[in-house]
SESE-301687 format. One record per residue (C-alpha): x negated, y, z; residue in one letter. Coordinates in pm, whole numbers, plus 50000, padded with zeros to 5 digits. Example, Ala and Ser with C-alpha at 12.3 -4.5 7.8 and 13.67 -1.06 7.14 Angstrom:
BEGIN
487704955050780A486334989450714S
# end
This chain:
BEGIN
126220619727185X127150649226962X126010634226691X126040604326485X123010584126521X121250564026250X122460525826267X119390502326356X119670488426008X117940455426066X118850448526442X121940425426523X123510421326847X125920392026878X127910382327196X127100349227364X128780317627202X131620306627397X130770279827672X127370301627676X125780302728120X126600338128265X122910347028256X123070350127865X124570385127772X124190380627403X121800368827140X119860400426962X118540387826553X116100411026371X115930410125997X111690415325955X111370446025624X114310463225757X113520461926128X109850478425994X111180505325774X113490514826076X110350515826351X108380534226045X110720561526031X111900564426372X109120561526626X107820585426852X104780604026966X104050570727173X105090546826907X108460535127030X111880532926901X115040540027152X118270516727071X121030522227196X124230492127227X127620507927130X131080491127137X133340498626851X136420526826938X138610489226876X136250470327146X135720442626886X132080448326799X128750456926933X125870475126754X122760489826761X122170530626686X119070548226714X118790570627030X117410604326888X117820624727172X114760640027274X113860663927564X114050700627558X110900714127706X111150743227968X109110772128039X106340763928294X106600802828419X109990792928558X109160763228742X108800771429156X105150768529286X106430761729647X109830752829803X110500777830080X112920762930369X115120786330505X114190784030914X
# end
C-alpha cells in the first residue's frame, strides 16, 4: 500500500487465548455505532466494506485498516478482439 489506510475504527481482532484448538485463528469483536459509521462512510458501489489484517512493524499486534484500493479501468479500444496463434 502507498498509502495509509483508514483504521476500521470499531473492528477488533484479538489472537486466540492460549490453550485455544488450532482451528481458532483469533476472535474478531465489533463495537455496534462505530462499526456503522465506518460501513456508512466506506462502502462501495455494491455496499461492501474491504478490511484488511495488518501486523504491527514490532509483530506484537494485529489490526484492521480499510482496503481503499480500487481498480483502474482501461480503455475497451485496447483490449484484443481475437488471440491470433502464431502457426
Amino acid at each position: 500500500m502507498s498509502e495509509t489506510s483508514p483504521l476500521a475504527e470499531g473492528f477488533f481482532f484479538e489472537r486466540p487465548k492460549e490453550g485455544a484448538p488450532a482451528f481458532v485463528k483469533g476472535r474478531l469483536s465489533i463495537q455496534s455505532e462505530k462499526a456503522i459509521a465506518l460501513i456508512n462512510t466506506h462502502k462501495n458501489e455494491k455496499g461492501y466494506v474491504n478490511l484488511d489484517l495488518l501486523q504491527s512493524k514490532d509483530g506484537t499486534k494485529l489490526y484492521l485498516t480499510v482496503n481503499t484500493w480500487k481498480p483502474t479501468r482501461k480503455d475497451p479500444t485496447s483490449i484484443p478482439t481475437a488471440i491470433e496463434t502464431p502457426f
